[in-house]
Biopython code that builds the backbone (N, CA, C, O; Angstrom):
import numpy as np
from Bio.PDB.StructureBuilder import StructureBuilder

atoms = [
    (1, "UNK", "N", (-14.290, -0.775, 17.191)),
    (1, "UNK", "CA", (-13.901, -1.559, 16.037)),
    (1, "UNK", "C", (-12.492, -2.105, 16.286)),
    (1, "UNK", "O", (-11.700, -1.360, 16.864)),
    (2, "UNK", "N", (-12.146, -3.171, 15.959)),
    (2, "UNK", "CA", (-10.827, -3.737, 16.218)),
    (2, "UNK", "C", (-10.108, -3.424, 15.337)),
    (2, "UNK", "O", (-10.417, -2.826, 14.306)),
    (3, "UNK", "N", (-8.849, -3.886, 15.742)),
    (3, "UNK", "CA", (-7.569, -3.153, 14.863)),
    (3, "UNK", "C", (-7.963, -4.083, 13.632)),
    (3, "UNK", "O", (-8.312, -3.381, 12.682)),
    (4, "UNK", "N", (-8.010, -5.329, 13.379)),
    (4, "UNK", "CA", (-8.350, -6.059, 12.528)),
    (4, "UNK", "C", (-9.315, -5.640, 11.315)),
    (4, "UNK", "O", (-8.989, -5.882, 10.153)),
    (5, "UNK", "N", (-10.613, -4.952, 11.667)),
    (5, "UNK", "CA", (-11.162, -4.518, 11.118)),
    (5, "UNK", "C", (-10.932, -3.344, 10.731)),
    (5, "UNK", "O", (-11.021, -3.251, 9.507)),
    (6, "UNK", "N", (-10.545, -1.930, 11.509)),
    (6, "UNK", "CA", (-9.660, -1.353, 10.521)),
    (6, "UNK", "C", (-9.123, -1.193, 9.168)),
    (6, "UNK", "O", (-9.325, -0.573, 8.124)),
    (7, "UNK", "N", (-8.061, -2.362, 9.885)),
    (7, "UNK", "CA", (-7.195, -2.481, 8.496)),
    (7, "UNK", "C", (-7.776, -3.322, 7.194)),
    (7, "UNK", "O", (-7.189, -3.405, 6.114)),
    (8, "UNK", "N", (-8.592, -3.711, 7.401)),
    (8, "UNK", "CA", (-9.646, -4.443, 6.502)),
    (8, "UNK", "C", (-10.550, -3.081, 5.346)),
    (8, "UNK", "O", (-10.686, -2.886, 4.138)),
    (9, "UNK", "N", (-10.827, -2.655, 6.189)),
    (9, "UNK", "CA", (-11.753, -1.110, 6.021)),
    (9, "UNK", "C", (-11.282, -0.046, 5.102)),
    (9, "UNK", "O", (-11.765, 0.743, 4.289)),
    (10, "UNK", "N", (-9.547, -0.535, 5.834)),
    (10, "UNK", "CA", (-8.597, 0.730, 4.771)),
    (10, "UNK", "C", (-8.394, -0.093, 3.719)),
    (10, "UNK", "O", (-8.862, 0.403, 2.694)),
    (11, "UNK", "N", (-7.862, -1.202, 3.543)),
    (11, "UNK", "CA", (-7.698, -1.548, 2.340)),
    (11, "UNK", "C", (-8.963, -2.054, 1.431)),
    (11, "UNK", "O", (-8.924, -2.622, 0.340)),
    (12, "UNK", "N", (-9.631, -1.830, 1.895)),
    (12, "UNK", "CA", (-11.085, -2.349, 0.739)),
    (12, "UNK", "C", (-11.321, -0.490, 0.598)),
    (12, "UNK", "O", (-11.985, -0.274, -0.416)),
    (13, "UNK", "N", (-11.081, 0.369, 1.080)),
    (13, "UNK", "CA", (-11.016, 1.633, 0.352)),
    (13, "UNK", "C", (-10.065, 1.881, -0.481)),
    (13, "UNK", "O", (-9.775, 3.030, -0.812)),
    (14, "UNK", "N", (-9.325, 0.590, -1.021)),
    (14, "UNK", "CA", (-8.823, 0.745, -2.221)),
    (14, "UNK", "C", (-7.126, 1.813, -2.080)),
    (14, "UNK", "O", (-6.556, 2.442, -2.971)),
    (15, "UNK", "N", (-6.735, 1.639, -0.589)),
    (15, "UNK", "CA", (-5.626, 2.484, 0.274)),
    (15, "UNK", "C", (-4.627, 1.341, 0.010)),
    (15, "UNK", "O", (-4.961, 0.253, -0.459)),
    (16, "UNK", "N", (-3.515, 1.647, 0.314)),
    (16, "UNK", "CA", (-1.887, 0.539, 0.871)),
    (16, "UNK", "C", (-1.821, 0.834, 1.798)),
    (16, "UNK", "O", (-2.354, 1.901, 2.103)),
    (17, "UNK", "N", (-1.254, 0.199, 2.605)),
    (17, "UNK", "CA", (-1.176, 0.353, 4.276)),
    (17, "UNK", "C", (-0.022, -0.163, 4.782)),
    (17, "UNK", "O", (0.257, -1.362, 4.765)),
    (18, "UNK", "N", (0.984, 1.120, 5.449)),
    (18, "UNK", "CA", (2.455, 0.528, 5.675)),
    (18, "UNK", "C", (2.427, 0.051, 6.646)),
    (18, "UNK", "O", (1.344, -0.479, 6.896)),
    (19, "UNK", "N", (3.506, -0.059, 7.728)),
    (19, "UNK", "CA", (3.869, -0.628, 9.274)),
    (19, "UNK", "C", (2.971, 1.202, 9.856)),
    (19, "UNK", "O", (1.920, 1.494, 10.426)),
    (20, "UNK", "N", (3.916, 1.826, 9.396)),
    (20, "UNK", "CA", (4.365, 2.753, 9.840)),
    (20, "UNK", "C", (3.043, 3.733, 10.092)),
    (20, "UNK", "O", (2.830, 4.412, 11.097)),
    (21, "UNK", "N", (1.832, 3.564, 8.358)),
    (21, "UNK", "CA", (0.677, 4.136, 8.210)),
    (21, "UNK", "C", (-0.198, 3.428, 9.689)),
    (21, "UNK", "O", (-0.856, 4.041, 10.530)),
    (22, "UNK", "N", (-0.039, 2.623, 9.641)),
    (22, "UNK", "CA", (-0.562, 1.711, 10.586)),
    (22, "UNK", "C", (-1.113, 2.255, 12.406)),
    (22, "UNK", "O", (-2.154, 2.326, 13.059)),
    (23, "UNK", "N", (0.511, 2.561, 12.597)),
    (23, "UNK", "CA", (0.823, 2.703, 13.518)),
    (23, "UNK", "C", (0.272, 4.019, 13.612)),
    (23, "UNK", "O", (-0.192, 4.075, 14.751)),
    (24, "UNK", "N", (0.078, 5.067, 13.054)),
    (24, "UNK", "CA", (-0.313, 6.831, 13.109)),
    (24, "UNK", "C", (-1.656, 6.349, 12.855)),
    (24, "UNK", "O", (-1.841, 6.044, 14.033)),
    (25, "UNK", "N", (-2.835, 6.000, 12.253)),
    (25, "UNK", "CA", (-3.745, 5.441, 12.220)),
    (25, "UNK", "C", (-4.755, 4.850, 12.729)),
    (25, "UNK", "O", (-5.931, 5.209, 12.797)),
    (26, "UNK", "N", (-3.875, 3.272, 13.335)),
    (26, "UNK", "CA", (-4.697, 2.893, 14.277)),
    (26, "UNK", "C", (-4.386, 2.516, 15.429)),
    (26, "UNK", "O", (-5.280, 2.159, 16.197)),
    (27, "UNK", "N", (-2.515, 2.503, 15.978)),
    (27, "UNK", "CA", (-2.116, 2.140, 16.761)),
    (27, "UNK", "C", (-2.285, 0.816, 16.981)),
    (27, "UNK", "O", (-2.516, 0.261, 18.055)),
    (28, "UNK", "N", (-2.102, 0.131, 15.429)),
    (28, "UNK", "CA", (-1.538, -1.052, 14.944)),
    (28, "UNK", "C", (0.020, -1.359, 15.328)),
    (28, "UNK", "O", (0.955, -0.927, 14.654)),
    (29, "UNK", "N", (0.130, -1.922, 16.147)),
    (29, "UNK", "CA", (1.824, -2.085, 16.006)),
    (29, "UNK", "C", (2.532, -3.271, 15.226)),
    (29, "UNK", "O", (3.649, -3.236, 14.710)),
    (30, "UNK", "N", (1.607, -4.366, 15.255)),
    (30, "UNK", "CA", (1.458, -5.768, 14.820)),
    (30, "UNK", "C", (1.159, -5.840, 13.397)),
    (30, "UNK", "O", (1.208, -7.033, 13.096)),
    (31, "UNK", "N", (0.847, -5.067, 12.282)),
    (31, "UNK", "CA", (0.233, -5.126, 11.345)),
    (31, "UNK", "C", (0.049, -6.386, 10.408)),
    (31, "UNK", "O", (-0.942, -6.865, 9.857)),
    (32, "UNK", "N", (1.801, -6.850, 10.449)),
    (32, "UNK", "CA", (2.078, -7.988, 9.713)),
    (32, "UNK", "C", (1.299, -9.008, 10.436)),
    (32, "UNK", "O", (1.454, -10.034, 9.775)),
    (33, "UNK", "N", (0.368, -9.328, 11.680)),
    (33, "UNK", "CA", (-0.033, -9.921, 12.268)),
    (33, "UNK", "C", (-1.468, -9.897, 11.993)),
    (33, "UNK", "O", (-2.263, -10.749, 12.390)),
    (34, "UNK", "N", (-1.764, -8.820, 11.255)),
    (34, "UNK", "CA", (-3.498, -8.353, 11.483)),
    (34, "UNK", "C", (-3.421, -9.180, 10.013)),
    (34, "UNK", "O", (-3.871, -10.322, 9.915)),
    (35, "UNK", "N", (-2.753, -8.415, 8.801)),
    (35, "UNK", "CA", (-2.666, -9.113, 7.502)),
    (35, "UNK", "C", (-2.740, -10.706, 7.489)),
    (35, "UNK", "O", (-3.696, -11.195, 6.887)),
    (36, "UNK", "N", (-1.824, -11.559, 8.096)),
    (36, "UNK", "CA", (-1.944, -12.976, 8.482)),
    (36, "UNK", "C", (-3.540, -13.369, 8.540)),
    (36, "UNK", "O", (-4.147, -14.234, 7.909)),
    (37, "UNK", "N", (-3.877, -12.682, 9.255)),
    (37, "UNK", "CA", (-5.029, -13.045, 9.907)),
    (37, "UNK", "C", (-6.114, -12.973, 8.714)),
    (37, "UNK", "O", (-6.858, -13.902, 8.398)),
    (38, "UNK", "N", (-6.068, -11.735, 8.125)),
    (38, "UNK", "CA", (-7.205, -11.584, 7.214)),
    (38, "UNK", "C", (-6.845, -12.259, 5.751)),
    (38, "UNK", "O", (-7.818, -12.526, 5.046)),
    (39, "UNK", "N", (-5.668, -12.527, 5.290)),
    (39, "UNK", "CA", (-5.214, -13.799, 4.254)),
    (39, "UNK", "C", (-5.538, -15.475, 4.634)),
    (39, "UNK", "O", (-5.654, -16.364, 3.791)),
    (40, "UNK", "N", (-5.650, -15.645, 6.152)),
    (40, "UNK", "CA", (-6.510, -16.407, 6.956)),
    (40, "UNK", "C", (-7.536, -16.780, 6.185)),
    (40, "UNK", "O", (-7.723, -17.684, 5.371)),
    (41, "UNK", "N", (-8.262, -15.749, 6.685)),
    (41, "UNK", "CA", (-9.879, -15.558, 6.115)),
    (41, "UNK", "C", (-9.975, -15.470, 4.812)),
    (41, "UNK", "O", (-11.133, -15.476, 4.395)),
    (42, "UNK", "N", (-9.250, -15.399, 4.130)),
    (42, "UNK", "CA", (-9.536, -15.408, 2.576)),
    (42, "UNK", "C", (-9.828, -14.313, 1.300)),
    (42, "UNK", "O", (-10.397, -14.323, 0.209)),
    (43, "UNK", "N", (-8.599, -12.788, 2.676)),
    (43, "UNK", "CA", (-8.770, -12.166, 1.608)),
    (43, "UNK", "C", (-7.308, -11.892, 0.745)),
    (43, "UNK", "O", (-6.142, -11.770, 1.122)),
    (44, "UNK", "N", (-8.037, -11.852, -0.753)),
    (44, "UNK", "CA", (-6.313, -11.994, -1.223)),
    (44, "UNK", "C", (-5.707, -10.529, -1.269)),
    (44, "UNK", "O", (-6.181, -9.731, -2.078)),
    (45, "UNK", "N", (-4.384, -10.047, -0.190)),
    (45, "UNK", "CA", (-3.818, -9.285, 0.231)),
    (45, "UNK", "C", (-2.242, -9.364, -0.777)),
    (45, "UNK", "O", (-1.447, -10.292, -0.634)),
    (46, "UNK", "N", (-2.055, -8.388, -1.618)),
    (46, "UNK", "CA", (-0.398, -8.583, -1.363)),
    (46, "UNK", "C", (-0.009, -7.832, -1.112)),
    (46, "UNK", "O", (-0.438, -6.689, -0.952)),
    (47, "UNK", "N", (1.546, -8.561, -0.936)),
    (47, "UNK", "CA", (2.346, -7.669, -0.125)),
    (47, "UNK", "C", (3.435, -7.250, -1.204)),
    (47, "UNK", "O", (4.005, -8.067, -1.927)),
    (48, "UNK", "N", (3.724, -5.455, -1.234)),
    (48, "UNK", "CA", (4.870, -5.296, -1.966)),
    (48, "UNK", "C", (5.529, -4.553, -1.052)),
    (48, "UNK", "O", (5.044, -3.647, -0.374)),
    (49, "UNK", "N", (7.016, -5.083, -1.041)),
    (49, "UNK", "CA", (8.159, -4.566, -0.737)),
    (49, "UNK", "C", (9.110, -3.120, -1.757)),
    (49, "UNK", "O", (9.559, -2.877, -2.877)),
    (50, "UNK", "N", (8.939, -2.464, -0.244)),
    (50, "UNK", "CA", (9.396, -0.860, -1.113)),
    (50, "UNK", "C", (11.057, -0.635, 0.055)),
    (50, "UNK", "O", (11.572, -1.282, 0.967)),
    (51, "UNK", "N", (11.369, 0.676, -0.700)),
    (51, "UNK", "CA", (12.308, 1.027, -0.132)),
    (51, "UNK", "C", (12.372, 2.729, 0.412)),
    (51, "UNK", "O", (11.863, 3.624, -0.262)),
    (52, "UNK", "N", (12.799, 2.885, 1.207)),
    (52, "UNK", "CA", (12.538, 3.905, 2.073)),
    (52, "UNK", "C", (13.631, 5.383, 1.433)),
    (52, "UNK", "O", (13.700, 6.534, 1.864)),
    (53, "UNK", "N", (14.553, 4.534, -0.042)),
    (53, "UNK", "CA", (15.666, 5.469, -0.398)),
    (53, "UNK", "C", (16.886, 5.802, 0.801)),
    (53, "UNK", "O", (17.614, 6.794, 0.814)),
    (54, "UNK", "N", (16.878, 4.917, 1.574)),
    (54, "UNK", "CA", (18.412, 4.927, 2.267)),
    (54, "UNK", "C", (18.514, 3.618, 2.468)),
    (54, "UNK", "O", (19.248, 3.194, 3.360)),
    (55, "UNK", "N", (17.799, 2.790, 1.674)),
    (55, "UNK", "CA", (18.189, 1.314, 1.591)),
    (55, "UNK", "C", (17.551, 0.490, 2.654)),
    (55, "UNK", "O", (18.158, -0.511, 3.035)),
    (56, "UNK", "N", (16.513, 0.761, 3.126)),
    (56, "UNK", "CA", (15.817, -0.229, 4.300)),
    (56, "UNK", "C", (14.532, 0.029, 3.338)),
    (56, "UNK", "O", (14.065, 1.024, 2.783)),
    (57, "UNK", "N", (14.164, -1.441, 3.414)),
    (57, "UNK", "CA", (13.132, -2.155, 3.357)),
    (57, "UNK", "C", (11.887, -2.443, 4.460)),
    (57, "UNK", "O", (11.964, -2.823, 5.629)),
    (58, "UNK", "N", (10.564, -2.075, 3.533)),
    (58, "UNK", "CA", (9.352, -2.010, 4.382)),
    (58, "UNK", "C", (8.353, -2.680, 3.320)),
    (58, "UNK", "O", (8.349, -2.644, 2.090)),
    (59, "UNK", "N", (7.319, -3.443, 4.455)),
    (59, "UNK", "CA", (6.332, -4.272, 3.530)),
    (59, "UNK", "C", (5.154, -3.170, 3.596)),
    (59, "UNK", "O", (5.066, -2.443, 4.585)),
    (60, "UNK", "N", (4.152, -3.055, 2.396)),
    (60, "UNK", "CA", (3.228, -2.096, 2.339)),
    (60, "UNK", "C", (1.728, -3.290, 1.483)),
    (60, "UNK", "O", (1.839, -4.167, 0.627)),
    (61, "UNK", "N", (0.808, -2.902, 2.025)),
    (61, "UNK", "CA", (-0.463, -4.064, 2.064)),
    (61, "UNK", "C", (-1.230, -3.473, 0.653)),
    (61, "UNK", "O", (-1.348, -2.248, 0.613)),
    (62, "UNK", "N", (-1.694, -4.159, -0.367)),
    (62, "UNK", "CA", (-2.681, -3.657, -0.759)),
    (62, "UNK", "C", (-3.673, -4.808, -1.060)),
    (62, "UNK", "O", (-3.183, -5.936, -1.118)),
    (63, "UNK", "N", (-5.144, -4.653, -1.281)),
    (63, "UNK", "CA", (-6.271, -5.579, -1.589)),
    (63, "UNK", "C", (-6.071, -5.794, -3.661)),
    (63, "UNK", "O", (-6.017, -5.082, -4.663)),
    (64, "UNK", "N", (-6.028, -7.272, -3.271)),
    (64, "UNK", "CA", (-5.939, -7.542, -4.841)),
    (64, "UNK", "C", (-7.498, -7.552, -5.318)),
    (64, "UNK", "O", (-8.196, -8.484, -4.919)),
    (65, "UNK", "N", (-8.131, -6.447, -6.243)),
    (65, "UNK", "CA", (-9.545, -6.532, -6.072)),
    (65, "UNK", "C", (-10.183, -7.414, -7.097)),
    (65, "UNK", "O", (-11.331, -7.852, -7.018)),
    (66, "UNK", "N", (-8.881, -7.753, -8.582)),
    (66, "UNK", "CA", (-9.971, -8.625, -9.316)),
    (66, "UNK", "C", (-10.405, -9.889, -9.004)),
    (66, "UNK", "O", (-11.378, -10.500, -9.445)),
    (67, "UNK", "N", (-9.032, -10.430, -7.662)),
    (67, "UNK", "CA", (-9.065, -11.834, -7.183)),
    (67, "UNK", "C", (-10.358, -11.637, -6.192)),
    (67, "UNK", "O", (-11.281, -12.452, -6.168)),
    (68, "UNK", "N", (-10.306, -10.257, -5.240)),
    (68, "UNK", "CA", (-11.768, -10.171, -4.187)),
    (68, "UNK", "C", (-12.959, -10.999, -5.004)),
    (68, "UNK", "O", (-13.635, -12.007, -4.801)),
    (69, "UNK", "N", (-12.811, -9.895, -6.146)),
    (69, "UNK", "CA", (-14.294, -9.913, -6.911)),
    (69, "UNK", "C", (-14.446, -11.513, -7.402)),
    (69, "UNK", "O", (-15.340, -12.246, -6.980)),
    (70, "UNK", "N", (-13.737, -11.801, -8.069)),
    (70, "UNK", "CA", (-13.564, -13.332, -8.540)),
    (70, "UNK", "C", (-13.796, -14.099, -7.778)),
    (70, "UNK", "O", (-14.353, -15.100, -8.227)),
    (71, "UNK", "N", (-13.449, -14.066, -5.897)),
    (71, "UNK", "CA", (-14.177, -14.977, -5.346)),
    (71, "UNK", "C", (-15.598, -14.854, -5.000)),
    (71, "UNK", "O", (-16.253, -15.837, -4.654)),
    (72, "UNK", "N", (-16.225, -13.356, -5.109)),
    (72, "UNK", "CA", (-17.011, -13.212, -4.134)),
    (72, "UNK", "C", (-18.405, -13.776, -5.396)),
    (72, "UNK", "O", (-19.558, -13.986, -5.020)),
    (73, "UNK", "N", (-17.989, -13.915, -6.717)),
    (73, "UNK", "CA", (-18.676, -14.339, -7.568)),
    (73, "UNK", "C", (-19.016, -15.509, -7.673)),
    (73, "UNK", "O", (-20.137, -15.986, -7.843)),
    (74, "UNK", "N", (-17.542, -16.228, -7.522)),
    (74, "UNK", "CA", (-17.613, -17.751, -7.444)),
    (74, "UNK", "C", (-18.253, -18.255, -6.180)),
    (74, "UNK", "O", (-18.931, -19.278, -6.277)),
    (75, "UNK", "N", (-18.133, -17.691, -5.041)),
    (75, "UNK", "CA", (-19.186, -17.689, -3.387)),
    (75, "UNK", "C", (-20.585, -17.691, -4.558)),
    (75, "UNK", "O", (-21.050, -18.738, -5.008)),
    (76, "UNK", "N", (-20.876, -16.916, -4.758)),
    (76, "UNK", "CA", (-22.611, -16.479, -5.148)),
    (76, "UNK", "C", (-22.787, -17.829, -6.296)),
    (76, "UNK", "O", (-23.821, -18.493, -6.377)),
    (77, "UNK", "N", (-21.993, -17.978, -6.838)),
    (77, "UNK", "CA", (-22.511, -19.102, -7.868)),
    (77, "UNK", "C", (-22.519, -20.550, -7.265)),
    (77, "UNK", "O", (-23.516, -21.263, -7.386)),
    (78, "UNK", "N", (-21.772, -20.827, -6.834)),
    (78, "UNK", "CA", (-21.591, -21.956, -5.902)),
    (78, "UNK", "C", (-22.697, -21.804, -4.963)),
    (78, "UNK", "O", (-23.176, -22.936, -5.029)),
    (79, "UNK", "N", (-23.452, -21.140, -4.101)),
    (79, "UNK", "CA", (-24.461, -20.988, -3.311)),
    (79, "UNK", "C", (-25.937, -20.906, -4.320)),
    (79, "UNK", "O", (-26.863, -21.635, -3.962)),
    (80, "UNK", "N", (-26.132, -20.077, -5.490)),
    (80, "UNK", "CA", (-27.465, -20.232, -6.175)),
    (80, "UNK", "C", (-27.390, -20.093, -7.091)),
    (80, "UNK", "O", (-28.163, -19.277, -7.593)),
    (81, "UNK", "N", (-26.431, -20.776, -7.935)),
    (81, "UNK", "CA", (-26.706, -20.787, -9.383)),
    (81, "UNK", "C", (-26.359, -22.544, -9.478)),
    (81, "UNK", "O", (-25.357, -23.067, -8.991)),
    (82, "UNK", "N", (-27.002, -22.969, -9.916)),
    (82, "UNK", "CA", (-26.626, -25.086, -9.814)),
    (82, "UNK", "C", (-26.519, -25.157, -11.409)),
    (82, "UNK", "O", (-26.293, -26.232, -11.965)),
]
sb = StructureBuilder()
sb.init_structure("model")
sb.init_model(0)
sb.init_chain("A")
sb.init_seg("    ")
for serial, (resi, resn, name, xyz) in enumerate(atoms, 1):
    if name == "N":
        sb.init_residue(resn, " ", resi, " ")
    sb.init_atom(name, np.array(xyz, "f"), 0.0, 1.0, " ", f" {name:<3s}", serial, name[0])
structure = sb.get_structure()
């Protein structure tokens, strides 16, 4: 399975997914690269910025699911409902 898919996998299990989770995980090093990719494709991903409590900043992934669902409805209606 590719790293891509993976991280797809974890976040549709309803997970956040740091750099860092990433990296212990799947030996993602690129993450911000895999995310690109799958906001690409059309899934709506955001990104929230946290803090580590000594003042550095890290981006952490989660799946926005009412926007998932909202498209995957509007896909099905647009295909067989006229």
């Amino acid at each position: 399975m590719s790293q891509k898919a993976k991280v797809l996998k974890h976040l549709m299990s309803k997970k956040s997914l740091s750099p860092l989770k990433a990296i212990g995980l799947f030996g993602c090093y690129r993450l911000a690269s895999r995310i690109h990719e799958l906001k690409n494709d059309g899934y709506p991903i955001e990104t929230v910025i946290k803090s580590d409590g000594q003042g550095r900043t890290y981006a952490s992934y989660v799946m926005k699911y009412d926007e998932l669902v909202q498209g995957l409805v509007d896909e099905y209606n647009r295909r067989y409902v006229a």
